[in-house]
DSSP file (Angstrom, degrees, kcal/mol; ACC not computed):
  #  RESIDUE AA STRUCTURE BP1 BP2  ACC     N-H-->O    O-->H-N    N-H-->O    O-->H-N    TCO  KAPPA ALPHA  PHI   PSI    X-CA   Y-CA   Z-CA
    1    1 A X              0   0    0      0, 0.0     2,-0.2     0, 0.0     0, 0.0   0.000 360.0 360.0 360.0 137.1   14.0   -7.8    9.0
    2    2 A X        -     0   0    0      1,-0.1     0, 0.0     0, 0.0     0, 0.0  -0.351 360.0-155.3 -81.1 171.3   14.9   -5.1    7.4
    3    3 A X        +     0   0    0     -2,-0.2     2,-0.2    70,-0.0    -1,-0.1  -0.068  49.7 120.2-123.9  25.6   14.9   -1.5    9.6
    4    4 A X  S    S-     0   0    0      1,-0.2     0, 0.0     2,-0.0     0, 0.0  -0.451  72.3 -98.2 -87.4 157.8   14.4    1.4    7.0
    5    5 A X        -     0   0    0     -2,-0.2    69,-0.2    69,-0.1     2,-0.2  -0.217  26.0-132.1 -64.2 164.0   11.1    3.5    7.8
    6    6 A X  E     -a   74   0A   0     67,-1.9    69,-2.0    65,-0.1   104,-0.1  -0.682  16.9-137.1-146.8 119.2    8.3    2.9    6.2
    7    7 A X  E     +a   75   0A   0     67,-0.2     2,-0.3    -2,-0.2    69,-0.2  -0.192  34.9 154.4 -64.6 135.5    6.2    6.2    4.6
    8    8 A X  E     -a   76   0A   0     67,-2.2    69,-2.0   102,-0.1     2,-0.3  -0.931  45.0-119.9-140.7 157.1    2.6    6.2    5.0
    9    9 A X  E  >  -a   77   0A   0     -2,-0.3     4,-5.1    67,-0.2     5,-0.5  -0.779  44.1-106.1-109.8 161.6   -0.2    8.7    5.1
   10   10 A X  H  > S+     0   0    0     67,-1.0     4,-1.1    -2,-0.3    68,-0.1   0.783 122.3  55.8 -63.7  -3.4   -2.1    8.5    8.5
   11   11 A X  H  > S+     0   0    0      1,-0.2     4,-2.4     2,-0.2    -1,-0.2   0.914 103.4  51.7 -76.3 -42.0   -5.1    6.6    6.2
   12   12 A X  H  > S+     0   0    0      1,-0.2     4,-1.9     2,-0.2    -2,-0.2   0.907 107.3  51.8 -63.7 -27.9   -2.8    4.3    5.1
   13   13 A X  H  X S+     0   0    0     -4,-5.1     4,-0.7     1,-0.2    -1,-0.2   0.947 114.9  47.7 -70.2 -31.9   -1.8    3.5    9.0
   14   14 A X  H >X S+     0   0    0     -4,-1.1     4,-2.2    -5,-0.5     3,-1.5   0.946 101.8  56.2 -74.9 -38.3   -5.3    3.1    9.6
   15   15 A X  H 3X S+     0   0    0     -4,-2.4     4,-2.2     1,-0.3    -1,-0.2   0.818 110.0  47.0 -53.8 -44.0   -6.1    1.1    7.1
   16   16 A X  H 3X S+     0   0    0     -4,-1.9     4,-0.8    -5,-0.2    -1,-0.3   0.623 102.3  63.9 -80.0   5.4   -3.5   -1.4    8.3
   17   17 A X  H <X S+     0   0    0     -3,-1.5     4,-1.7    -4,-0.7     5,-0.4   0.697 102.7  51.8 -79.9 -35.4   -4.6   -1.2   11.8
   18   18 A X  H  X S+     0   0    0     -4,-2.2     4,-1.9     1,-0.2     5,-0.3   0.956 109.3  47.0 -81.1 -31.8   -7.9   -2.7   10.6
   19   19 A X  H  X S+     0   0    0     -4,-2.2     4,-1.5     1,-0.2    -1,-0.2   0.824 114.8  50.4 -89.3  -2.4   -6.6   -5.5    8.9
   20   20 A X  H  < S+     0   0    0     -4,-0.8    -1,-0.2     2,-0.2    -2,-0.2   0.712 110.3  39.2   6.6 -80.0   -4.7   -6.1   11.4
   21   21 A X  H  X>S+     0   0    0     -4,-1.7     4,-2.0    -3,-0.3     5,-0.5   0.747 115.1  65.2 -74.2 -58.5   -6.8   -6.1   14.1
   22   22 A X  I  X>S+     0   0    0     -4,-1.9     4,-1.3    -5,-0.4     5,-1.0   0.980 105.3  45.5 -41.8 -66.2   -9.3   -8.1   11.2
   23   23 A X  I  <5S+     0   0    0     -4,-1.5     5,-0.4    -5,-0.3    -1,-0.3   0.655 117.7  40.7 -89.8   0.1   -7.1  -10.9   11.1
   24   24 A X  I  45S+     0   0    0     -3,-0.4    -1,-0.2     3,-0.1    -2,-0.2   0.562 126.5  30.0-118.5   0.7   -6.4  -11.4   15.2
   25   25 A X  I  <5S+     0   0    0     -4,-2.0    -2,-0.2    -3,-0.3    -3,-0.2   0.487 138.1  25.8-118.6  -9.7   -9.5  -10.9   16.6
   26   26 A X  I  X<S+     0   0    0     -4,-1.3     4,-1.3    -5,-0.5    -3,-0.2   0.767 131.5  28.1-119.9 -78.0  -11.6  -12.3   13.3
   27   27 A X  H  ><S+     0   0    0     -5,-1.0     4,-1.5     1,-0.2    -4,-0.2   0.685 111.4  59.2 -50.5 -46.0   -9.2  -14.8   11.6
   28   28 A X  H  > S+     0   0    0     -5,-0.4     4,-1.8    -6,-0.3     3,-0.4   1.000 113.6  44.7 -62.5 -56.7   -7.0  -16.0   14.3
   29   29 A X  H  > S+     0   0    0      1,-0.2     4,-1.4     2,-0.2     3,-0.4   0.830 113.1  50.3 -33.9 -74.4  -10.8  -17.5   16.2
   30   30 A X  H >X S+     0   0    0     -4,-1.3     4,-1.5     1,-0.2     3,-0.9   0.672 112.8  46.5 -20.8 -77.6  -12.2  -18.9   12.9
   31   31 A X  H 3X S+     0   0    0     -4,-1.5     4,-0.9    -3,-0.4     3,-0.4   0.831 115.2  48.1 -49.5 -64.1   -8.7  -20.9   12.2
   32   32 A X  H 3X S+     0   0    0     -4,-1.8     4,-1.1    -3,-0.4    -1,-0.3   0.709 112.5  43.8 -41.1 -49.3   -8.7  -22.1   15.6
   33   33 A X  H <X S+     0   0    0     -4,-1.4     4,-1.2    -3,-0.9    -1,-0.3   0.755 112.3  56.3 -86.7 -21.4  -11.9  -23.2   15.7
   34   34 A X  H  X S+     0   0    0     -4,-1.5     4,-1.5    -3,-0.4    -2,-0.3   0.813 105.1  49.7 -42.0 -38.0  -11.4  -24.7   12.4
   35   35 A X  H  X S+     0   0    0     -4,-0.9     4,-3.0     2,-0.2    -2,-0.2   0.755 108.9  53.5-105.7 -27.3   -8.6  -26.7   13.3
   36   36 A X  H  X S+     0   0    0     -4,-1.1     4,-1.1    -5,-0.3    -1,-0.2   0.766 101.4  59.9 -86.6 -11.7  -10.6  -28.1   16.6
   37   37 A X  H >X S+     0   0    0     -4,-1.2     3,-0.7     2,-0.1     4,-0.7   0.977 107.5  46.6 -62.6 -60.9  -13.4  -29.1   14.4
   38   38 A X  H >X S+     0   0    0     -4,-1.5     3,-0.6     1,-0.3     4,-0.5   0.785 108.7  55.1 -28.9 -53.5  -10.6  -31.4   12.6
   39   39 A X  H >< S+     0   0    0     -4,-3.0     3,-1.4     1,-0.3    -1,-0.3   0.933  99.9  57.0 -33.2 -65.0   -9.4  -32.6   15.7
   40   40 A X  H << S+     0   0    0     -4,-1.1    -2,-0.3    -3,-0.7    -1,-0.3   0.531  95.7  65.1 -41.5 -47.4  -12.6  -33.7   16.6
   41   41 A X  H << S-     0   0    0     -4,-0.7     2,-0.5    -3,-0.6    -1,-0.3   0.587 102.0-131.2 -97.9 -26.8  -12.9  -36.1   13.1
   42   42 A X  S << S+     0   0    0     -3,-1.4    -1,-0.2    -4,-0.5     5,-0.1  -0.843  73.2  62.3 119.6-150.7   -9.8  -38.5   14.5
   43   43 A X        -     0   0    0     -2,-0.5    -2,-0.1     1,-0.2     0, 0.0  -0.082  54.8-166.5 -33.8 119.7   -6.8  -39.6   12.7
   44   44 A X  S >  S+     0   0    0      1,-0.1     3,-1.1     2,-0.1    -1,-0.2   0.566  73.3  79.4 -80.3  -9.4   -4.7  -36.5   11.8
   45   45 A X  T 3  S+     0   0    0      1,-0.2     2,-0.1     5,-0.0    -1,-0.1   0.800 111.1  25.5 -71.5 -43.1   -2.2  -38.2    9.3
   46   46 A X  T 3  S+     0   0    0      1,-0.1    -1,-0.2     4,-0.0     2,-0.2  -0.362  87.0 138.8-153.9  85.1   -5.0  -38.0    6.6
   47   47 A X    <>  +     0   0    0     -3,-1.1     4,-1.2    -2,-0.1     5,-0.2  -0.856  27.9 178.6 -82.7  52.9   -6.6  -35.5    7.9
   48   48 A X  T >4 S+     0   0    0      1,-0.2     3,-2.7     2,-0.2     4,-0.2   0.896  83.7  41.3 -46.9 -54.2   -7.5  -33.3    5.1
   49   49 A X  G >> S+     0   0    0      1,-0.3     4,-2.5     2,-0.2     3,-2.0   0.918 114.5  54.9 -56.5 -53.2   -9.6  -30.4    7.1
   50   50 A X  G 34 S+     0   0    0      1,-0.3     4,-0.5     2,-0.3    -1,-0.3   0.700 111.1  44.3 -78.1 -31.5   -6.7  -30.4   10.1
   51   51 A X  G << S+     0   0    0     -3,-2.7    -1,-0.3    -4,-1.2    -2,-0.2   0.336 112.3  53.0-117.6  28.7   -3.9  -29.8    7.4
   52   52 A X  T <> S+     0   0    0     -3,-2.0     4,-2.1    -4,-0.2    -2,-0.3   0.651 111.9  47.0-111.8 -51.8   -6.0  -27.1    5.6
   53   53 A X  H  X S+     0   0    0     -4,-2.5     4,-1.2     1,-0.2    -3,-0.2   0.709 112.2  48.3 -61.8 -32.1   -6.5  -25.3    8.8
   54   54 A X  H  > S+     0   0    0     -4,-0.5     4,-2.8    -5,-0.4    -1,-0.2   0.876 105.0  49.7 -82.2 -46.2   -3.5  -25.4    9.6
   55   55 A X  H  > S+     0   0    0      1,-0.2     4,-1.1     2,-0.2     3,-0.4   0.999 117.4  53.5 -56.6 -50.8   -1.5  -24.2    6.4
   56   56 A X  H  X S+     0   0    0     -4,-2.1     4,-1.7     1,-0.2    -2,-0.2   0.639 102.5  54.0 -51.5 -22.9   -4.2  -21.3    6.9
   57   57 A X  H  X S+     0   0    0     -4,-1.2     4,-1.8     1,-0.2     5,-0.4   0.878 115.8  43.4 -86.4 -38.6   -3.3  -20.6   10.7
   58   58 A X  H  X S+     0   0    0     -4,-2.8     4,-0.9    -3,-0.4    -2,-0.2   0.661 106.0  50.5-111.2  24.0    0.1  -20.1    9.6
   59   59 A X  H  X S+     0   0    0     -4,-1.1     4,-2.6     2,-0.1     5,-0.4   0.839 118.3  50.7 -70.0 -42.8   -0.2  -18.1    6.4
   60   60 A X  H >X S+     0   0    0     -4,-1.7     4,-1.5     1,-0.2     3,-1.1   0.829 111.9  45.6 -33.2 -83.4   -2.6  -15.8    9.1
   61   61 A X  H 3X S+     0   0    0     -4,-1.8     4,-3.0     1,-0.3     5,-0.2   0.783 112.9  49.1 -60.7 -50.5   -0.1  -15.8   11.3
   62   62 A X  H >< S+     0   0    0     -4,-0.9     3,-1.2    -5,-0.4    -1,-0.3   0.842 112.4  47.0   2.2 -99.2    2.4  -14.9    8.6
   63   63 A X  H XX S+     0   0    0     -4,-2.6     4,-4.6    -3,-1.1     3,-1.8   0.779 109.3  56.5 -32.2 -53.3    0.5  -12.2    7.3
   64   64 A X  H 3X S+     0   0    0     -4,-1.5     4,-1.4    -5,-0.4    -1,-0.3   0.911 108.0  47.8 -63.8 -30.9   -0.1  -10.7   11.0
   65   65 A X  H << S+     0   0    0     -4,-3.0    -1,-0.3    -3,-1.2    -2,-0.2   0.357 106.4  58.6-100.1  13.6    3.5  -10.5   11.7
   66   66 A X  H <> S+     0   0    0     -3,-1.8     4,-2.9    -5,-0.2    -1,-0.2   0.694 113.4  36.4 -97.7 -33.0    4.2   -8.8    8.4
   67   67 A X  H  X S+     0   0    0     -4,-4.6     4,-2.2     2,-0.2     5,-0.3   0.782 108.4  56.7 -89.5  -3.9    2.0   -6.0    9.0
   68   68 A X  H  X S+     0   0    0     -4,-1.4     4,-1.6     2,-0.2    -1,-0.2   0.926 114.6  49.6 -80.3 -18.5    2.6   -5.5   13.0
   69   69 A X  H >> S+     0   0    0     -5,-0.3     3,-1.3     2,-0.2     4,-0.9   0.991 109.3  55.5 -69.1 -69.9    6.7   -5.1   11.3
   70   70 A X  H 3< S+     0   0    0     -4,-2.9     3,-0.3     1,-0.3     4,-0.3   0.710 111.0  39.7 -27.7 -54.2    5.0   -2.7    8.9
   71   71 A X  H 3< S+     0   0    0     -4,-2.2    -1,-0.3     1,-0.2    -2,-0.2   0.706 105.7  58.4 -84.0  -9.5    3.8   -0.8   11.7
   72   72 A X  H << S+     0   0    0     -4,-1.6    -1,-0.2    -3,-1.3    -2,-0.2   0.814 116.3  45.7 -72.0 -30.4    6.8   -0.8   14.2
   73   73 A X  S  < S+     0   0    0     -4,-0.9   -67,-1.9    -3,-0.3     2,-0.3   0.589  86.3 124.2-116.8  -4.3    8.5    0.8   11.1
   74   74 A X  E     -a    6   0A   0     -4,-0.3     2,-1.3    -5,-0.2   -67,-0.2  -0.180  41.8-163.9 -75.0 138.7    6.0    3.3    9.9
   75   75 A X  E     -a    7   0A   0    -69,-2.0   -67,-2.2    -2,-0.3     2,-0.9  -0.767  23.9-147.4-111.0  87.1    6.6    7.1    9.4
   76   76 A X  E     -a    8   0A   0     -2,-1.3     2,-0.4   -69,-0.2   -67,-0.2  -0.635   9.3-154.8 -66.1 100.2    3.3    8.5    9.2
   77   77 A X  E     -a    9   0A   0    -69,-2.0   -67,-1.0    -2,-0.9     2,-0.1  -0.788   9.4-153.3 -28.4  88.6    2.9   11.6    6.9
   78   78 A X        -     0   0    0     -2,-0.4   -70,-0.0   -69,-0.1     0, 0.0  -0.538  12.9-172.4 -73.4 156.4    0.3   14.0    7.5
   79   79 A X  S    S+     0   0    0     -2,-0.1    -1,-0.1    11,-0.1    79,-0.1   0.225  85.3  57.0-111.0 -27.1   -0.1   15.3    3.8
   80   80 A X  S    S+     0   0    0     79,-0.4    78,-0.1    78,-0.1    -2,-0.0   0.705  99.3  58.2 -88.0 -22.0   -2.4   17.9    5.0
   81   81 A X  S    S+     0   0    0      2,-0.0    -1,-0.1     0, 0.0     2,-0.1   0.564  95.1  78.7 -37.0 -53.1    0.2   19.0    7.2
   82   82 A X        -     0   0    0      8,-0.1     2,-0.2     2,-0.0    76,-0.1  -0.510  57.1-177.8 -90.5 159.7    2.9   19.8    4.2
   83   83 A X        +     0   0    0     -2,-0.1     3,-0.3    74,-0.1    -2,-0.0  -0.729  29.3  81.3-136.1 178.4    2.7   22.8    2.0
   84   84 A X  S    S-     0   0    0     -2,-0.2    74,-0.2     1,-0.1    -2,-0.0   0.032  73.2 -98.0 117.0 163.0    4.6   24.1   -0.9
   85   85 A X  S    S+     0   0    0     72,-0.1     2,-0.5     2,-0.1    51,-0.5   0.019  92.6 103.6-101.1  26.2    4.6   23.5   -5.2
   86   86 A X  S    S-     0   0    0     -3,-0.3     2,-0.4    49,-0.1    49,-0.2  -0.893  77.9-125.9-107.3 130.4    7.6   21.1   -4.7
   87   87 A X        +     0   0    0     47,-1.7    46,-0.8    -2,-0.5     2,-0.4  -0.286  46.0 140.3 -83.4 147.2    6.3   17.2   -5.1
   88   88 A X    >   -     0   0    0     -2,-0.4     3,-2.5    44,-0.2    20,-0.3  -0.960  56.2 -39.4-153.0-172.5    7.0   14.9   -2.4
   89   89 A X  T 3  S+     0   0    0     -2,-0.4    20,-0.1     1,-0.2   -81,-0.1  -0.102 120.6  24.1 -49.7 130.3    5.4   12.2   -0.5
   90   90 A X  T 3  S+     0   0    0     18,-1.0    69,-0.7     1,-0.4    -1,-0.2   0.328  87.7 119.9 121.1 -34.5    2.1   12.9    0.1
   91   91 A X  B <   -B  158   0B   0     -3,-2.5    17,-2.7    67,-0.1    -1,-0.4  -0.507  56.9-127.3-100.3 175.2    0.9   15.3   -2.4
   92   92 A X  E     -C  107   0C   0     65,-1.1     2,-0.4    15,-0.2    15,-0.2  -0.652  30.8-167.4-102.4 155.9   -2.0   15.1   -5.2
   93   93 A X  E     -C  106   0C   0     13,-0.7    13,-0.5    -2,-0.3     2,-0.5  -0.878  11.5-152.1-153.1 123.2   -0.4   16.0   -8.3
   94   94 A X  E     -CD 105 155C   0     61,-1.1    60,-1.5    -2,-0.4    61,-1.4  -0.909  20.6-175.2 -99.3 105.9   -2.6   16.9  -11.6
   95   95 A X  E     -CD 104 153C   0      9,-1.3     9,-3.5    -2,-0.5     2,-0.5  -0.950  21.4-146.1-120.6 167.5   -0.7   16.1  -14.5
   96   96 A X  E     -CD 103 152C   0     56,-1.9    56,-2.1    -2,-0.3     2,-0.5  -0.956  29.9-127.0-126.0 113.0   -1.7   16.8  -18.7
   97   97 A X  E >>  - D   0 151C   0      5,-0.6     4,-2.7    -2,-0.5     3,-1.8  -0.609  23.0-139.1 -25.6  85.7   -0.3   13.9  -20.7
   98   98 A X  T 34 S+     0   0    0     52,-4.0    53,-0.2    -2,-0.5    -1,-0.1   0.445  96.3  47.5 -84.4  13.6    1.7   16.3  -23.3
   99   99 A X  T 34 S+     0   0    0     51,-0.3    -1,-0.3    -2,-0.3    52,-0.1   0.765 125.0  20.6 -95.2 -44.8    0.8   14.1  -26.1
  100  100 A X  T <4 S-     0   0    0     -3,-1.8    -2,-0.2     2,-0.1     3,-0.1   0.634  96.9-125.8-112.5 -28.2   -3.2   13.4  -25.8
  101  101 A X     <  +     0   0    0     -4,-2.7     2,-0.6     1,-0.2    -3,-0.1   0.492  59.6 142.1 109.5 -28.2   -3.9   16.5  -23.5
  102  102 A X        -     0   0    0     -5,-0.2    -5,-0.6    -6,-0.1    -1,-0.2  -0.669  44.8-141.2 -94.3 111.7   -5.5   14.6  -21.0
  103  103 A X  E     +C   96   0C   0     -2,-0.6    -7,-0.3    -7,-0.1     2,-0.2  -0.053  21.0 177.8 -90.5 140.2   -5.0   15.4  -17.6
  104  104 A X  E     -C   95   0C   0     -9,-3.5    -9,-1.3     2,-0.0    -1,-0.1  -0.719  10.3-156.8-111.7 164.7   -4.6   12.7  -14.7
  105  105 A X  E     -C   94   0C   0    -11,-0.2   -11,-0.2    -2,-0.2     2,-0.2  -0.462   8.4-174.9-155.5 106.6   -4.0   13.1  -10.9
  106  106 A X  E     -C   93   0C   0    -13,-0.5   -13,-0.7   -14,-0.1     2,-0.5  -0.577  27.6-135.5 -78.7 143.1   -2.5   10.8   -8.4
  107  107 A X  E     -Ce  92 120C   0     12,-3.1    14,-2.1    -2,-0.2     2,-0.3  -0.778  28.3-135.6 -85.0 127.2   -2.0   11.0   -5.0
  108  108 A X  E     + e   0 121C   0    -17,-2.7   -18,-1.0    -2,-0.5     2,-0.3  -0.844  43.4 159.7 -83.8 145.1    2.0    9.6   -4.2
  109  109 A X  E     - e   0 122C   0     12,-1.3    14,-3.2    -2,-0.3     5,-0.1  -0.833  44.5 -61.2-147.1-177.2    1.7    7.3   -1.2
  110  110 A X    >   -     0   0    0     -2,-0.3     3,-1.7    12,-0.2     4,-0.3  -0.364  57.3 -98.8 -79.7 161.5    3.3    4.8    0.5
  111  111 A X  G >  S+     0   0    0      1,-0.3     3,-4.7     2,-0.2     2,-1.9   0.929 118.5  39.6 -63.5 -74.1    4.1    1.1   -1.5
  112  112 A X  G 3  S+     0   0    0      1,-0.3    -1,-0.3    10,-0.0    -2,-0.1   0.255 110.4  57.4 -73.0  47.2    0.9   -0.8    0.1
  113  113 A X  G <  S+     0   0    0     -2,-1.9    -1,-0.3    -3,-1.7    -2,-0.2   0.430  81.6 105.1-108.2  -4.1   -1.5    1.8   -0.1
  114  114 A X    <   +     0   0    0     -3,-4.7     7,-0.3    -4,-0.3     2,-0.2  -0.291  33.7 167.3 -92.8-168.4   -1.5    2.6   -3.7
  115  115 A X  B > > -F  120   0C   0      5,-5.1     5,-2.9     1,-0.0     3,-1.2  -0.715  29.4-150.0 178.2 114.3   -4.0    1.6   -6.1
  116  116 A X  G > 5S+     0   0    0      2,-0.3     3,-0.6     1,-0.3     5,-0.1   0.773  95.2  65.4 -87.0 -39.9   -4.1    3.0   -9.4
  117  117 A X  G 3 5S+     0   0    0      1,-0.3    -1,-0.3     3,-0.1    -3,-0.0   0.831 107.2  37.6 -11.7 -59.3   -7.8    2.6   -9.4
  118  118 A X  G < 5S-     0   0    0     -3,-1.2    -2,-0.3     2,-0.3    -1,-0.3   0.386 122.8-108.7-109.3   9.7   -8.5    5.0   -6.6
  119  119 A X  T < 5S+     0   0    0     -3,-0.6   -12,-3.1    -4,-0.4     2,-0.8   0.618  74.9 135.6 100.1  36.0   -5.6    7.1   -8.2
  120  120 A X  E   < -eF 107 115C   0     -5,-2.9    -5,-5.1   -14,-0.2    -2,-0.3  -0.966  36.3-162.3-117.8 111.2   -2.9    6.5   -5.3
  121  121 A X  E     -e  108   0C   0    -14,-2.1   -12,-1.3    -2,-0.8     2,-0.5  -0.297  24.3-105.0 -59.5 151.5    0.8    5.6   -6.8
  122  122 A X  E >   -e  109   0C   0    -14,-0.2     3,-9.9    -2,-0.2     6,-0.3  -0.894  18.9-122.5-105.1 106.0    3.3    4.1   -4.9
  123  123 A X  T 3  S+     0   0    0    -14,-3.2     9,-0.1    -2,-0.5   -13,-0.1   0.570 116.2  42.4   8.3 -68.3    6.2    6.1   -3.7
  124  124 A X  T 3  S+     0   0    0      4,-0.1    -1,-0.3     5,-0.1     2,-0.1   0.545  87.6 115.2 -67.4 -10.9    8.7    3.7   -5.6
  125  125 A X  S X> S-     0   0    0     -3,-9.9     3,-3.1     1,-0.1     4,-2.3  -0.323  78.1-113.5 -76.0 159.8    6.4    3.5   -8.9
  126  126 A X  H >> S+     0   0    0      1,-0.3     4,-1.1     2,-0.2     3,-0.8   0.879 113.4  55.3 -54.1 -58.1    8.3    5.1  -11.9
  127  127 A X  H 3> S+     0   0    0      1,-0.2     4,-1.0    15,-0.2    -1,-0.3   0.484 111.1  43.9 -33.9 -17.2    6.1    8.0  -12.4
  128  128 A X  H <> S+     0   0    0     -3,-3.1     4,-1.8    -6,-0.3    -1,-0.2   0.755 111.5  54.0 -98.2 -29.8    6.5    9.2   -8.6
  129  129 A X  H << S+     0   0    0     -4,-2.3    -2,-0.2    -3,-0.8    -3,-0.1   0.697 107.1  49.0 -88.4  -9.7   10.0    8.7   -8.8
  130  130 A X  H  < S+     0   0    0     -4,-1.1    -1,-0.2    -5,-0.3    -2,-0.2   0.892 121.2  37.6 -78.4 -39.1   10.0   11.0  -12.1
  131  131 A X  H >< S+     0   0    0     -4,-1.0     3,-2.5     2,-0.1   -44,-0.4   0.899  85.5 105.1 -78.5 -39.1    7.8   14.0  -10.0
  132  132 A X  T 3< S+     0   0    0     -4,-1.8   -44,-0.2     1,-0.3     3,-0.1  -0.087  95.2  16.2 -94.7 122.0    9.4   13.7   -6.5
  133  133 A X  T 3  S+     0   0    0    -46,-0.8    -1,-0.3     1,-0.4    -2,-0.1  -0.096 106.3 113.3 124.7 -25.8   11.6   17.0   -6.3
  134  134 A X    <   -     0   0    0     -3,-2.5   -47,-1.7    -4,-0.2    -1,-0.4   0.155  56.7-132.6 -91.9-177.9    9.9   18.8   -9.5
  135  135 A X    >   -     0   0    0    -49,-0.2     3,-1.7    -3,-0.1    18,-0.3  -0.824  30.7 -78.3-126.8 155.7    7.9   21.7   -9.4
  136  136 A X  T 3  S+     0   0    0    -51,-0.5    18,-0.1    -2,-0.3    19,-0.1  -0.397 122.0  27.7 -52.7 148.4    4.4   23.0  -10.9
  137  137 A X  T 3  S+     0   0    0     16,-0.5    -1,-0.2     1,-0.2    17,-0.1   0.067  93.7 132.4  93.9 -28.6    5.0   23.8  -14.6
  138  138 A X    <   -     0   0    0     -3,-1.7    15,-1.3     1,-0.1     2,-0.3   0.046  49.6-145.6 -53.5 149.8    7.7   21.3  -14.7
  139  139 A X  E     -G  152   0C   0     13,-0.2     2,-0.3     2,-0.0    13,-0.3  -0.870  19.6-176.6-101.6 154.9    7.8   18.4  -17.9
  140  140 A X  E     -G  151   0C   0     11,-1.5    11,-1.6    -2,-0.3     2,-0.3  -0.826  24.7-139.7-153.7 133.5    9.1   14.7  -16.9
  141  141 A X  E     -G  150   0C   0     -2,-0.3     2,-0.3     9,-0.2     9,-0.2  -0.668  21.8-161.2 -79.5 124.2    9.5   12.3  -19.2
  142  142 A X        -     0   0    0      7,-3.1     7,-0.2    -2,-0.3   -15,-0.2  -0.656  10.5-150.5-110.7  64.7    8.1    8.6  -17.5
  143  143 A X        +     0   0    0     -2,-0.3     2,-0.3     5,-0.1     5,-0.3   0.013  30.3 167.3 -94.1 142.8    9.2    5.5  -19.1
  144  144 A X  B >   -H  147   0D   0      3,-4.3     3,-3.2   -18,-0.1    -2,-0.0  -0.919  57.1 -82.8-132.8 162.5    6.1    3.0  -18.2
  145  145 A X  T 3  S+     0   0    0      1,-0.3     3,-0.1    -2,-0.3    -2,-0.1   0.246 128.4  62.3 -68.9   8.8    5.7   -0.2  -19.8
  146  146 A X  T 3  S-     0   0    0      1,-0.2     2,-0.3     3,-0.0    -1,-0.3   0.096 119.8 -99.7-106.5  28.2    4.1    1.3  -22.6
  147  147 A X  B <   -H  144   0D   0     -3,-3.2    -3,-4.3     2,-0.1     2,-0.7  -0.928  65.4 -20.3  94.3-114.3    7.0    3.1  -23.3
  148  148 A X        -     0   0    0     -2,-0.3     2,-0.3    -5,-0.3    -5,-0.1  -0.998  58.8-168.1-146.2 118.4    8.1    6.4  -22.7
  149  149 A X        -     0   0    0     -2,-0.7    -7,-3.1    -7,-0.2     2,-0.4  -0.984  18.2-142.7-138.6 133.6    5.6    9.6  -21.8
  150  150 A X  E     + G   0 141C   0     -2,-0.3   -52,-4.0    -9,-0.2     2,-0.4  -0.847  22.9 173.2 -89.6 113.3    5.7   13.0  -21.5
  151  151 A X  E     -DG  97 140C   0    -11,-1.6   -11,-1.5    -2,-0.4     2,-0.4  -0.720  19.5-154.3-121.8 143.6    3.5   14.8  -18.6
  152  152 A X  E     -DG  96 139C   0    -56,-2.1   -56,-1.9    -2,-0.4   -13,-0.2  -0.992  28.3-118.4-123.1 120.5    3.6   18.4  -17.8
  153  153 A X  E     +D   95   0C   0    -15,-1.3   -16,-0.5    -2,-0.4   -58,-0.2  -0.331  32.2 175.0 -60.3 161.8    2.5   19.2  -13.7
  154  154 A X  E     +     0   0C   0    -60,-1.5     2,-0.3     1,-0.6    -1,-0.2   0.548  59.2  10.7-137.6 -58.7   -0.2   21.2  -13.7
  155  155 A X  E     -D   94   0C   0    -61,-1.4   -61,-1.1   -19,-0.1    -1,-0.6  -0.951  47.7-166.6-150.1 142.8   -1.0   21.3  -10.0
  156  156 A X        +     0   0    0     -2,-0.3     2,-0.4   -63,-0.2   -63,-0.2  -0.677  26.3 164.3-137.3  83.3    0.7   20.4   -7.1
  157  157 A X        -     0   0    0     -2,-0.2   -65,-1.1   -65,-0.2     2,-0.3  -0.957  27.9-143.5-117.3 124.2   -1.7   20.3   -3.7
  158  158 A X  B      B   91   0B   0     -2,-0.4   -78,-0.1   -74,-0.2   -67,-0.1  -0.470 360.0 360.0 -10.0 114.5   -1.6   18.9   -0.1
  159  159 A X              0   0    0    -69,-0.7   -79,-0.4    -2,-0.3    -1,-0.1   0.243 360.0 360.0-151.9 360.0   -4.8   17.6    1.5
């Protein structure tokens, strides 16, 4: 595995502490007890239930040992913490589309917390990787899979 940090804001750490915690105290039982119902039924060689439970215990287990690596490596951010009009991880940034006028604002966060929905980018997505260093007032040009857009910051806040 690799051994680079990994940036987060202290929601995003919580938020993987519950699923976490959600899949070993919730998931792990469930599987378990899945898999001793199965038992229970006989012959395991064709054993539908028994090899269903079982692919499922070890995608859990999978899953559990991606995020407890997730958290061994995380570098929790306070965002509320940081100050200043320069963007970096962490901050809300209001920007005005310089074409239609219409102003957006994303939070940059770490890769699994964003959601474009709830208006949290991901650190690595093209648009964060055009603001990160820039200033209110600033233009950056974004190339997104609808081609290439022009933004002007607007605001740049910590919360």
């Amino acid at each position: 595995m690799a051994t680079e940090r990994v940036p987060m804001t202290i929601q995003g750490y919580k938020q993987l502490e519950a699923e976490l915690h959600r899949l070993k105290s919730v998931e792990r039982p469930r599987i378990i007890q899945a898999i001793a119902e199965a038992r229970a039924h006989g012959d395991l060689s064709e054993n539908a239930e028994y090899h269903a439970a079982k692919e499922a215990q070890g995608l859990n287990e999978a899953k559990v040992a991606e995020l407890e690596d997730k958290l061994s490596r995380a570098e929790v951010i306070d965002p509320s913490k940081l100050s200043g009009d320069t963007v970096k991880f962490g901050a809300t940034v209001t920007l005005m589309d310089e074409d239609t006028e219409e102003e957006v604002k994303y939070q940059i966060v770490g890769e699994f917390e964003a959601n474009v929905r709830e208006g949290k980018i991901s650190i690595g997505s093209p648009i964060a990787r055009a603001l990160i260093g820039r200033t209110k007032g600033d233009s950056v040009e974004v190339t997104t899979p609808k081609g290439t857009r022009s933004y002007e910051i607007v605001n740049v806040e910590y919360k």
